[in-house]
SERO-4910 file (N, C-alpha, C, O; in steps of 0.05 Angstrom, whole numbers):
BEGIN
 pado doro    nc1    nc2    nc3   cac1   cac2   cac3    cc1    cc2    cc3    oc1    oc2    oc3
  Unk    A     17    -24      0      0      0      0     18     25      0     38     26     14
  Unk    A      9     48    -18     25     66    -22     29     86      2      8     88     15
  Unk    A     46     99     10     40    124     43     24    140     37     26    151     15
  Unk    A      1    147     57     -9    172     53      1    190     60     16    196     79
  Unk    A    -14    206     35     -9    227     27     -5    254     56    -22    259     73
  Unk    A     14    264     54     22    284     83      2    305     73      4    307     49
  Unk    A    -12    317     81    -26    348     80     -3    366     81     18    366     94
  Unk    A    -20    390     54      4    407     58      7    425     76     28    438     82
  Unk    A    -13    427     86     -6    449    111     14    430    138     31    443    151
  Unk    A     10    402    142     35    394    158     62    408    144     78    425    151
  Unk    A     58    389    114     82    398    102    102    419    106    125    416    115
  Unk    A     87    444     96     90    480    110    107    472    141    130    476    149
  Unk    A     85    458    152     90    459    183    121    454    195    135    467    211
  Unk    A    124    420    173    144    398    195    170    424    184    190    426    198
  Unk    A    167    441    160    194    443    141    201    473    146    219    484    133
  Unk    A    183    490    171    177    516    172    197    509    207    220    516    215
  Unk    A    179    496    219    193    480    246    231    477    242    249    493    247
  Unk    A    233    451    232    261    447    217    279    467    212    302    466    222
  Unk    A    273    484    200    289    517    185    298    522    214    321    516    221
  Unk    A    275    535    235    276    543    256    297    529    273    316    541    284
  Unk    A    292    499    273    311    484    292    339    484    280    358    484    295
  Unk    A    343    482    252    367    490    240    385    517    241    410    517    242
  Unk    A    367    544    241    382    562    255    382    571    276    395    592    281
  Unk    A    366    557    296    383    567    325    401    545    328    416    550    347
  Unk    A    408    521    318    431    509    319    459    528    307    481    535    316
  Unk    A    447    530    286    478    542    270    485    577    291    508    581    298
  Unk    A    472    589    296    475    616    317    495    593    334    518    585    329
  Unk    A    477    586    354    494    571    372    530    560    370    548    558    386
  Unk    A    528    557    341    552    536    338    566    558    322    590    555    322
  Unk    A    554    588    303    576    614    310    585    619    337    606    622    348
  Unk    A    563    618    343    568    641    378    585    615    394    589    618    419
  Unk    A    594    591    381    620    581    408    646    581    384    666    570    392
  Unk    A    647    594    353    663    593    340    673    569    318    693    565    306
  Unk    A    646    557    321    649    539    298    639    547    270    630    569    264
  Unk    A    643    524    253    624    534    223    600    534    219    590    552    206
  Unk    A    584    513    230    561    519    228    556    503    198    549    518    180
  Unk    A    557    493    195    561    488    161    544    462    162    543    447    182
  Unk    A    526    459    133    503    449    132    507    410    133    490    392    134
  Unk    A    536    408    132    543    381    123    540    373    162    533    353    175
  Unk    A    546    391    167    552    382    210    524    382    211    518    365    228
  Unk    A    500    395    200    477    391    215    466    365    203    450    351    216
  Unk    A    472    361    185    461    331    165    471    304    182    462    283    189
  Unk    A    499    320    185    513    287    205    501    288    223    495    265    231
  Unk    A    489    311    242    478    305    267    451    297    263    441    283    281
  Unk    A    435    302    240    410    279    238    415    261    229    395    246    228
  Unk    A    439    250    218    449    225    210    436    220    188    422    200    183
  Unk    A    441    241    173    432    228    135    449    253    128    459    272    139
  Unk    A    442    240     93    467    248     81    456    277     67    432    281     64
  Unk    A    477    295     60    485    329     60    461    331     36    444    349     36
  Unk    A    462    316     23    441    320     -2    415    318      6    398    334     -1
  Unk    A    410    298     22    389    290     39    368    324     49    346    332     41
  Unk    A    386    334     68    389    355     83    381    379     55    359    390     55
  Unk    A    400    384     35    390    404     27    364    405     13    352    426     16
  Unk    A    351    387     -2    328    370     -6    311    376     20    293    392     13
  Unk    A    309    372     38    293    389     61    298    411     54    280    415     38
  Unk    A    309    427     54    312    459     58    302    464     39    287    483     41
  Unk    A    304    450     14    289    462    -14    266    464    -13    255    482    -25
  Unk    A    246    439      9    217    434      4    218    412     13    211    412     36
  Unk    A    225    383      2    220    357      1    207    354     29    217    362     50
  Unk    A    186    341     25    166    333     43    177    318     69    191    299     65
  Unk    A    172    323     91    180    304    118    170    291    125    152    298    140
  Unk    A    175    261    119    153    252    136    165    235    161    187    231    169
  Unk    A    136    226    169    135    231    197    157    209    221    160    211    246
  Unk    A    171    189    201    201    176    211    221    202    208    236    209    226
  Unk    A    221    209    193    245    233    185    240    249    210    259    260    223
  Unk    A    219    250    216    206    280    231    223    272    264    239    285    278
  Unk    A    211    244    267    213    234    294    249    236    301    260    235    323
  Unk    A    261    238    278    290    233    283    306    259    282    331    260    287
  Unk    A    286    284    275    289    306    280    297    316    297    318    327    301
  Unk    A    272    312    314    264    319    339    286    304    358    304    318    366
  Unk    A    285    284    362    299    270    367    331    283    371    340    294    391
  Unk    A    343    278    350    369    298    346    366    332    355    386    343    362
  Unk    A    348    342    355    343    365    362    342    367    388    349    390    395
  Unk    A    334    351    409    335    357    433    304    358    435    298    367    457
  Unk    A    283    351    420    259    362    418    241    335    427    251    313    422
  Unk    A    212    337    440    199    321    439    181    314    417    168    328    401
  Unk    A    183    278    422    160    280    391    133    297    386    120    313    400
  Unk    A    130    287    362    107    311    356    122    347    347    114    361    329
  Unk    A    140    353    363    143    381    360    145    390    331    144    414    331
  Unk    A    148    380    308    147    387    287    121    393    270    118    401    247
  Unk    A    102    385    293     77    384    283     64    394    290     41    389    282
  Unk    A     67    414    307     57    434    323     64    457    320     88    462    320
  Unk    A     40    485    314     52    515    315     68    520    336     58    510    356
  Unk    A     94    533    343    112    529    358    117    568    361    118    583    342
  Unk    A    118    574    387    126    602    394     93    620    391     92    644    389
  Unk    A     69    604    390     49    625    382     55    623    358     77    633    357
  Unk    A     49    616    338     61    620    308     28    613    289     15    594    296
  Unk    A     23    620    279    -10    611    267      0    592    251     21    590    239
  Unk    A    -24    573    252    -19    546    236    -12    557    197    -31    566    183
  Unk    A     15    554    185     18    556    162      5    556    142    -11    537    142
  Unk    A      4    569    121     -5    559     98     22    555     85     44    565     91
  Unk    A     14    530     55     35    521     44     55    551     36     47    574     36
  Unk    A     75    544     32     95    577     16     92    576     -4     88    554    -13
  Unk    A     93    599    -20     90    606    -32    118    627    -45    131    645    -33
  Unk    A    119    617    -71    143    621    -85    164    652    -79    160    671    -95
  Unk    A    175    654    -68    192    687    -66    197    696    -89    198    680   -107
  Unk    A    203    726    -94    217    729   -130    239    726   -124    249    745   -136
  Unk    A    260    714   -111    286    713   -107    295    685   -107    279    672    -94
  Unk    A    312    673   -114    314    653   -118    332    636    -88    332    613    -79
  Unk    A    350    674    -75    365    666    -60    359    669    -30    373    665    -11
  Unk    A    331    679    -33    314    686     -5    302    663      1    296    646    -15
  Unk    A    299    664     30    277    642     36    263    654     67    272    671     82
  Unk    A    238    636     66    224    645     86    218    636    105    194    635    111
  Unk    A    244    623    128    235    612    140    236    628    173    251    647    179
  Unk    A    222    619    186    212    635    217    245    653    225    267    645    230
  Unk    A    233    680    222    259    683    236    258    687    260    275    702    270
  Unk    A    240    678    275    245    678    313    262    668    319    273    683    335
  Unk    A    271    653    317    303    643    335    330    662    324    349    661    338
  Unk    A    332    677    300    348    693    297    330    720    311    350    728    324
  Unk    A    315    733    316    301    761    331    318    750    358    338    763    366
  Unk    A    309    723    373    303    721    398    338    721    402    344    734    422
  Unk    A    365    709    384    388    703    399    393    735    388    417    737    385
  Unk    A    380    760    381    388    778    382    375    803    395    376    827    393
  Unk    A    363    784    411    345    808    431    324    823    422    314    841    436
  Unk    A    316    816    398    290    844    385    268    826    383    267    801    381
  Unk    A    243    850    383    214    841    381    222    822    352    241    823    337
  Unk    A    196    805    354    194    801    316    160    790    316    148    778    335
  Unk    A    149    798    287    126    800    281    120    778    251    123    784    227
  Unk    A    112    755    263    130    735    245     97    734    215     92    716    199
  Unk    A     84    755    219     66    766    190     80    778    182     72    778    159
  Unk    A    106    797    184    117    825    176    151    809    176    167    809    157
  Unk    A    153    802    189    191    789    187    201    776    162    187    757    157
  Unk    A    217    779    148    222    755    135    266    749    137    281    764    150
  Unk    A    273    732    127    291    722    132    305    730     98    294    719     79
  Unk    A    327    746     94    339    739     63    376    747     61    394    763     67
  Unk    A    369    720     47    408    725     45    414    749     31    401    763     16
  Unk    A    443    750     42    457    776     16    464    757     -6    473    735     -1
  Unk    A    460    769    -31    480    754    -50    500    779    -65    491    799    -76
  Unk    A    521    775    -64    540    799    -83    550    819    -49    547    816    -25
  Unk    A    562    836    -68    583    856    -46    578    885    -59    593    904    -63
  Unk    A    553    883    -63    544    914    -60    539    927    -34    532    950    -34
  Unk    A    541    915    -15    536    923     14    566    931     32    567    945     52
  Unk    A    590    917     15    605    909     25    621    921     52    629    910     72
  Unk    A    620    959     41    628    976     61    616    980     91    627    989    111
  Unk    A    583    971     85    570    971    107    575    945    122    568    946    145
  Unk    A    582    929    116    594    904    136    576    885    139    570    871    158
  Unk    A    563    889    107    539    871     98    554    853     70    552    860     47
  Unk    A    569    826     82    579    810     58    560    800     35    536    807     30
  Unk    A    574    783     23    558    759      3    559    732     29    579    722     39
  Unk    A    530    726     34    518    711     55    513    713     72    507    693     85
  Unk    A    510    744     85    503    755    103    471    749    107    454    759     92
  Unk    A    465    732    131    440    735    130    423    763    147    431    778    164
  Unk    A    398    760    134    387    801    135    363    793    141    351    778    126
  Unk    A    349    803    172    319    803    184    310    830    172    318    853    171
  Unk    A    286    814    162    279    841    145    255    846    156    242    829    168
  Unk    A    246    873    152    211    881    170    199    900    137    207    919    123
  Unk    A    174    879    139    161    886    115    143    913    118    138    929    100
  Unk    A    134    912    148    120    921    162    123    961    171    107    976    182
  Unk    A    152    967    159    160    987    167    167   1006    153    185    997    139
  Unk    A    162   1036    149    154   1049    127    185   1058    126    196   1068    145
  Unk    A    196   1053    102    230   1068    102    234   1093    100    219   1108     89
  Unk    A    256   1099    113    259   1125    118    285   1127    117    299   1107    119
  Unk    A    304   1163    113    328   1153    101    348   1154    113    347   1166    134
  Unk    A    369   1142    106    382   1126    117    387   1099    121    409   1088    123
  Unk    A    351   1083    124    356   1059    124    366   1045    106    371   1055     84
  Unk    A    373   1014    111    376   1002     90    353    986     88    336    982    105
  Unk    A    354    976     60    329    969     55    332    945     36    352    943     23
  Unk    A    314    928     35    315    910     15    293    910    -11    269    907     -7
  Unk    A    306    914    -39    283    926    -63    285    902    -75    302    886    -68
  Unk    A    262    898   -100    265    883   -121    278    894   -147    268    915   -155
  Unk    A    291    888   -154    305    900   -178    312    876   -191    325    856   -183
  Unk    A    294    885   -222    293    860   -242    290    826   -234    300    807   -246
  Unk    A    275    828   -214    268    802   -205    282    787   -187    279    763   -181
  Unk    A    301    808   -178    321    797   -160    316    810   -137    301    829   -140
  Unk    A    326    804   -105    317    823    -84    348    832    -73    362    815    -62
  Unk    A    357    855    -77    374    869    -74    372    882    -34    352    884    -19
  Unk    A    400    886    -29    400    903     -3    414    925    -14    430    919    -31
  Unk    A    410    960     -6    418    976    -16    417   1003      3    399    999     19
  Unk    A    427   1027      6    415   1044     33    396   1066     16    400   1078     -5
  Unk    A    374   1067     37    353   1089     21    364   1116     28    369   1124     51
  Unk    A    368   1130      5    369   1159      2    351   1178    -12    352   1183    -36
  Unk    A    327   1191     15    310   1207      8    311   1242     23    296   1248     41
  Unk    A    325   1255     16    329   1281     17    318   1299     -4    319   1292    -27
  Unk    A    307   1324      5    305   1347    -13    296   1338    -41    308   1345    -62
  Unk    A    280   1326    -40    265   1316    -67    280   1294    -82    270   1284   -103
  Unk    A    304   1284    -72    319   1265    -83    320   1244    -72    334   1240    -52
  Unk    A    301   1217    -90    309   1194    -73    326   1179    -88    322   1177   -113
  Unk    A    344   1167    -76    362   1136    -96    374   1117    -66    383   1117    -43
  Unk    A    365   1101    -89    388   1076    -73    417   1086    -82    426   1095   -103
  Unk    A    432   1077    -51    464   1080    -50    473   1054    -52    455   1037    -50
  Unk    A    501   1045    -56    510   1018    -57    528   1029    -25    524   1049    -11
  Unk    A    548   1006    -20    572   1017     -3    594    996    -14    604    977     -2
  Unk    A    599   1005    -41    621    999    -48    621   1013    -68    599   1020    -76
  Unk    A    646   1024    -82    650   1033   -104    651   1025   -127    657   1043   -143
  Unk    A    645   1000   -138    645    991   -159    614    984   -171    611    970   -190
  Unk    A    591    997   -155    570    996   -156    560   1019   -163    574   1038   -157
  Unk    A    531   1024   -180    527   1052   -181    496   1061   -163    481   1044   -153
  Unk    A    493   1079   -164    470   1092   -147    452   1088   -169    458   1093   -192
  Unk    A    428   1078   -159    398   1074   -169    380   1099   -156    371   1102   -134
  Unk    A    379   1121   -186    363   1147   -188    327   1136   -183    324   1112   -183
  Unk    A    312   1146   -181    282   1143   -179    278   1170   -201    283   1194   -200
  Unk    A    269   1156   -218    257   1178   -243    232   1190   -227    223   1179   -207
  Unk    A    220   1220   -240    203   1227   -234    176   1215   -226    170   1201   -245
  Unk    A    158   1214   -209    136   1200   -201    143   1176   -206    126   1164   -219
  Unk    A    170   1159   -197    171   1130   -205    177   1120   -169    188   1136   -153
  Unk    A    170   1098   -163    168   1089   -136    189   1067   -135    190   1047   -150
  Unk    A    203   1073   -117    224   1048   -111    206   1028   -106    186   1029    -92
  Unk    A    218   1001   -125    211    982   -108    210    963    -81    211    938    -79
  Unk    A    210    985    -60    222    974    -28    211    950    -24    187    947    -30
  Unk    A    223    931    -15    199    902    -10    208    897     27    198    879     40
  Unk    A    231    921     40    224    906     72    252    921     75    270    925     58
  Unk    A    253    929    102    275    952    119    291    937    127    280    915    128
  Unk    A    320    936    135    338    920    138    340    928    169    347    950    176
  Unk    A    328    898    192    333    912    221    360    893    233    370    901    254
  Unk    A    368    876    223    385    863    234    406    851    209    400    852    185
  Unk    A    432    839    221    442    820    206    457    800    212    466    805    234
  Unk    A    470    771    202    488    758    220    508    753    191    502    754    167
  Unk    A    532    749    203    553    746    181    568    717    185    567    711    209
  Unk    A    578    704    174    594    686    181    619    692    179    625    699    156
  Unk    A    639    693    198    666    687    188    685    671    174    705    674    160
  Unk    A    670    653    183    692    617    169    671    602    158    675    580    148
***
């Protein structure tokens, strides 16, 4: 007999959970100076690195996988199947325009950094590239973003540009707004007359890796 079929809202659930339990592991294992690196978290559920990114992509959990999760996680069964932190029961995700963003809970990055988070308005997105560079925002810098918050200048901000989601600092003075880069090999993005940046979320935090 074939397995039934998981519902997608577990789905959402077990793989929204997971993310979560994956980065307050990896914080943890910066913050004592290790790598953190995705092949150490695969060995500690004891399957293989491919295995592991295949979760992260989507691939469905089911509920042996789940138990061995938890399990390795320090977690009781069931916890993957449960809204966890107050969190409203998921709906499936739904596609980002970024290929290199993803959306998974960022409460355990808010909470090992001390700030509120508003997990309708939060979202989670990598840097990709070194247009940030001077601001001490690398390529893989991960960026808590608040969708929720009206930009203003100075901030940094995260836009869509050409289908991609860019980090950039907003500059709105004296009738002039543009995106700044902080590197010099980048150029400033003008806002033509009556044309609206495309802001998609304020940059309130970030974590970097060293090694």
């Amino acid at each position: 007999m074939p397995p039934k079929p998981i519902p997608p809202e577990l789905v959402a659930l077990r793989q929204r959970n997971t993310l979560t339990l994956w980065l307050r592991w990896r914080l943890r294992e910066l913050a004592e100076g290790r790598s953190g690196e995705d092949r150490d978290f695969a060995d500690r559920l004891e399957i293989a690195g491919s295995q592991w990114s295949r979760i992260k992509s989507g691939t469905p959990i089911g509920p042996k996988l789940a138990r061995r999760i938890e399990s390795a996680c320090g977690q009781p069964a069931g916890w993957l199947d449960q809204p966890q932190d107050g969190q409203p029961e998921p709906r499936p995700a739904a596609a980002l325009p970024c290929h290199d963003s993803w959306a998974a809970s960022p409460r355990a990055l808010a909470d090992a950094l001390g700030l509120g988070v508003n997990e309708a308005a939060h979202r989670l997105v990598r840097m990709r590239g070194d247009a940030m560079r001077d601001a001490g925002i690398l390529d893989g810098s991960l960026l808590l973003v608040d969708q929720s918050l009206a930009a203003r200048h100075g901030d940094l901000v995260v836009v869509l540009l050409d289908g991609e989601l860019s980090c950039r600092q907003l500059h709105r003075q004296d009738g002039v707004v543009k995106l700044l880069p902080a590197h010099p090999d980048f150029p400033e993005i003008m806002a033509q007359e009556g044309q609206e940046l495309p802001i998609w979320g304020v940059v309130t935090a970030s974590v970097r890796q060293f090694r």
